[in-house]
C-alpha positions as CSV (number, residue, x, y, z in Angstrom):
1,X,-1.7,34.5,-176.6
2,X,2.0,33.4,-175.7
3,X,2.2,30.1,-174.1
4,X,5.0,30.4,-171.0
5,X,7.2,28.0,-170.0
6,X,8.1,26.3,-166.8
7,X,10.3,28.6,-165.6
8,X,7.8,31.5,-167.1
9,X,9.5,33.1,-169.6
10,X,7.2,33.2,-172.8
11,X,8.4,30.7,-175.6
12,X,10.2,32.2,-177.9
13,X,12.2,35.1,-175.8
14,X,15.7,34.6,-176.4
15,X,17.7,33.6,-173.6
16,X,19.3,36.5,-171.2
17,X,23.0,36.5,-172.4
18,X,24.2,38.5,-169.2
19,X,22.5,36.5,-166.7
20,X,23.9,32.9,-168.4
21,X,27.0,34.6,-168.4
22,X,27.1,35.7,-164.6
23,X,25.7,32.0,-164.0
24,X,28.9,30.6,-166.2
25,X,30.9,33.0,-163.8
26,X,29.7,31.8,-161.0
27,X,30.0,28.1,-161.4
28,X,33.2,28.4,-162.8
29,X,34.0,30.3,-159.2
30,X,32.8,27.6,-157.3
31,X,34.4,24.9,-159.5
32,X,37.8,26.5,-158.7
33,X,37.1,26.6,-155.0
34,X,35.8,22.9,-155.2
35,X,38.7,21.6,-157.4
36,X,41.3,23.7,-155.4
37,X,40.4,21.6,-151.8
38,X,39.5,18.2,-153.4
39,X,41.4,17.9,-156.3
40,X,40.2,16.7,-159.7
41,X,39.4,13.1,-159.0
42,X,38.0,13.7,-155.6
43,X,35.5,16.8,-156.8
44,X,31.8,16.2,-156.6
45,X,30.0,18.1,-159.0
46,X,27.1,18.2,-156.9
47,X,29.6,20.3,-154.3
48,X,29.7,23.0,-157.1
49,X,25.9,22.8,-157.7
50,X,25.2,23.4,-154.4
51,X,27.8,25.9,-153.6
52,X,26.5,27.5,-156.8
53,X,23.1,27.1,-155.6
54,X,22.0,25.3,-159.1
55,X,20.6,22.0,-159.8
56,X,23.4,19.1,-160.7
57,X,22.0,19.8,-164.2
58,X,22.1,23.3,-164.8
59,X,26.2,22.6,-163.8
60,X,25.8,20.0,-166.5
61,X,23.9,21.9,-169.3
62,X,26.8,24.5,-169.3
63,X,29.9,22.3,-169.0
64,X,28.8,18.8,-170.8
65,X,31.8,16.8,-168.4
66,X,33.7,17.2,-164.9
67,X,37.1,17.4,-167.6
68,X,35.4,20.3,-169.5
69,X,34.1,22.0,-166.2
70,X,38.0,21.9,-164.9
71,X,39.4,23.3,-168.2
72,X,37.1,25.5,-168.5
73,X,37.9,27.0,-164.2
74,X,41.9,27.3,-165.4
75,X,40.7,29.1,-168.3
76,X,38.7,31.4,-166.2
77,X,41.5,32.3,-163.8
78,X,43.9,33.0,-166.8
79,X,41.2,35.4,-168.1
80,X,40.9,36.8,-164.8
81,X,44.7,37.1,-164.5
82,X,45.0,39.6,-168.0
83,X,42.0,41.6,-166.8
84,X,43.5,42.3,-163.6
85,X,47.5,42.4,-165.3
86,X,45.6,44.6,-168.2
87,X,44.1,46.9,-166.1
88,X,46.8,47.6,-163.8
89,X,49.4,48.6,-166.4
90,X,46.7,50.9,-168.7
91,X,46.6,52.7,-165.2
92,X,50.1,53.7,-165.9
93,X,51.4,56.5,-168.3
94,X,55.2,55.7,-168.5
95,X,56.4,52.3,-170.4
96,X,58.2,51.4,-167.5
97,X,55.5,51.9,-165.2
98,X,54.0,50.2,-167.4
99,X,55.9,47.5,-166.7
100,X,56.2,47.8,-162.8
101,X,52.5,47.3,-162.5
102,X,52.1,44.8,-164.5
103,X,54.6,43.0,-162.8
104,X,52.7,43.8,-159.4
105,X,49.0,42.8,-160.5
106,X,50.3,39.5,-161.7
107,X,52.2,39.2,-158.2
108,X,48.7,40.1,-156.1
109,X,46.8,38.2,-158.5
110,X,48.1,34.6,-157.6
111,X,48.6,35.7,-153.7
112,X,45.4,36.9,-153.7
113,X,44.2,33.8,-155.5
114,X,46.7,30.3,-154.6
115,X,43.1,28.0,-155.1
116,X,44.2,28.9,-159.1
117,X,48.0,28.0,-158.7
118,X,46.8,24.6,-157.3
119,X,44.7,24.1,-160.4
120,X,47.6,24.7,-162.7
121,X,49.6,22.3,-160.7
122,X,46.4,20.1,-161.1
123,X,46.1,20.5,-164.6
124,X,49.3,19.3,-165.0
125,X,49.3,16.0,-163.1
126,X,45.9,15.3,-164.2
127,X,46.0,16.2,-168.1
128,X,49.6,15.8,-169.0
129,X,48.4,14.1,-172.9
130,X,47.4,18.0,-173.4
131,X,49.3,19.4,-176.1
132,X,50.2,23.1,-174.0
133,X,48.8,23.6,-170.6
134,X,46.4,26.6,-170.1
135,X,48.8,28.9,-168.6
136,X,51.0,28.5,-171.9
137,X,48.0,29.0,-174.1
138,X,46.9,32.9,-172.5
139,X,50.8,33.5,-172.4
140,X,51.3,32.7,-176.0
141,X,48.1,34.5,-176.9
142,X,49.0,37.9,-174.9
143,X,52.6,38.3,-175.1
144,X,52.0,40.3,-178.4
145,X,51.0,43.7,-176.5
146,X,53.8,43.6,-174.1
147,X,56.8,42.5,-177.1
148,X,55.2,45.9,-178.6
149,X,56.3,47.8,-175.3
150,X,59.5,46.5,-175.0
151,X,60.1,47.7,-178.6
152,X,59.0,50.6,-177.9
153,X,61.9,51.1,-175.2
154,X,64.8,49.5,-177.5
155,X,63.7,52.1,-179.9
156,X,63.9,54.8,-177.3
157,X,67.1,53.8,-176.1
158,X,65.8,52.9,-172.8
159,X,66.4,49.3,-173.5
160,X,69.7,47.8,-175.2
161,X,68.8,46.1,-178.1
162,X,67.5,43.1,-176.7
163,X,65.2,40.5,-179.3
164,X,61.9,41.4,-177.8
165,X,61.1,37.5,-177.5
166,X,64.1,37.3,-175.5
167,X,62.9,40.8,-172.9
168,X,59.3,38.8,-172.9
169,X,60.9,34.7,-172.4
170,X,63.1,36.1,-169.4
171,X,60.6,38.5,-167.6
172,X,57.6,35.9,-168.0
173,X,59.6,32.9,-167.2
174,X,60.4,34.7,-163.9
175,X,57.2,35.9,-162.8
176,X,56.2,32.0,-163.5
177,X,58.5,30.7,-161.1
178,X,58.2,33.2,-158.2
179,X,54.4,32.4,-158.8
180,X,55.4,28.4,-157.5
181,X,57.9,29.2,-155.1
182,X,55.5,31.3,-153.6
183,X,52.9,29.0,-153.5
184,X,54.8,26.3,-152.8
185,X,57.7,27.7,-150.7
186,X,55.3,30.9,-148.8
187,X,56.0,34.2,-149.9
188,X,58.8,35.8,-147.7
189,X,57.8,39.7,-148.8
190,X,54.7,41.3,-149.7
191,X,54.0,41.8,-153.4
192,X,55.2,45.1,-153.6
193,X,58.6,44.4,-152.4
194,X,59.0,41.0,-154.3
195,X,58.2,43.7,-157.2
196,X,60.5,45.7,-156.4
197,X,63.3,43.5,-156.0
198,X,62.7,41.5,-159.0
199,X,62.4,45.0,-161.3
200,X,65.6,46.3,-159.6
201,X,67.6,43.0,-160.7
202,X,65.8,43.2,-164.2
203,X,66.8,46.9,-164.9
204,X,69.9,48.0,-163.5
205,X,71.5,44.1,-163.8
206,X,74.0,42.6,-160.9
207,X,77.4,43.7,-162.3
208,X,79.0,46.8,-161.7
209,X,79.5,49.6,-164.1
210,X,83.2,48.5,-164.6
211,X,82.3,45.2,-164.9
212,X,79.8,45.0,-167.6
213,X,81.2,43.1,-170.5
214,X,83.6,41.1,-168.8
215,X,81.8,38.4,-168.3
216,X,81.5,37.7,-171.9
């Protein structure tokens, strides 16, 4: 005869992966929303357990501290961010749709989502000993895929050859700082047409056919 435990699942049954993972999920979905309107030092962690609907302890048993509950929200959100950027440009056949909706998930993603734009600017003021912030981290880690696209044009003649560090530095460290002036600033176009401007400067350029190469 099994001998059950409090919570009457009979000792011994592993744990249910998928449901601690939905629970992770959730706290960390209520820690963003917490952190977001208090800030770091301000958040109660009784907030998230109760907007969780956990005990204080459950909140504590997955995250050990309030520091590795905020780390671990922006690191949620930037895993959130390449599912949805991931998604959106495997839904597209052409490399340069490729790129368009890429462009255009990461776009909706923050506007959809500012409560993760104010943790990065959170993360930031509050962690600045950190060797690389978050955002840097996933950026590093997933800039390999889209380098391998922007080969793939050079090699095409699509692209002029460009170093593919160089296409992925300029195009990411755009789409970073439209991200904060959005936020910051308000967002004076829909997603679509901030897109569409920013993919219309990045492929045809500013300068006129007859002035290409005079600059240099």
């Amino acid at each position: 005869m099994r001998v059950a435990s409090k919570n009457n699942r009979p000792v011994g049954r592993p744990p249910d992966a998928d449901l601690q993972e939905r629970r992770r999920a959730e706290i960390l979905d209520a820690a963003t929303a917490v952190f977001s309107k208090c800030g770091f030092a301000a958040a109660d962690v009784q907030e998230i357990a109760d907007k969780t609907g956990v005990g204080k302890g459950t909140i504590y048993r997955y995250f050990p501290s309030k520091e590795e509950l905020f780390l671990a929200a922006v690191d949620h959100g930037m895993r959130n961010l390449k599912l949805a950027v991931d998604a959106a440009a495997a839904s597209a056949k052409q490399p340069l749709d490729r790129i368009a909706e890429g462009v255009l998930a990461y776009l909706t993603f923050f506007d959809e989502r500012p409560e993760i734009v104010e943790l990065l600017v959170q993360e930031r003021a509050n962690f600045r000993d950190r060797q690389k912030p978050t955002y840097f981290v996933h950026r590093e880690a997933n800039m390999g895929p889209w380098q391998d696209l922007y080969g793939e044009l050079i090699r095409s003649g699509t692209f002029r050859e460009v170093p593919v560090d160089r296409i992925a530095d300029v195009i990411s460290d755009l789409l970073y700082g439209m991200m904060f002036t959005n936020y910051f600033a308000g967002r004076k176009t829909s997603p679509a047409n901030q897109c569409k401007d920013a993919l219309d400067i990045l492929f045809h350029g500013l300068l006129a056919d007859s002035k290409r190469g005079s600059h240099e």
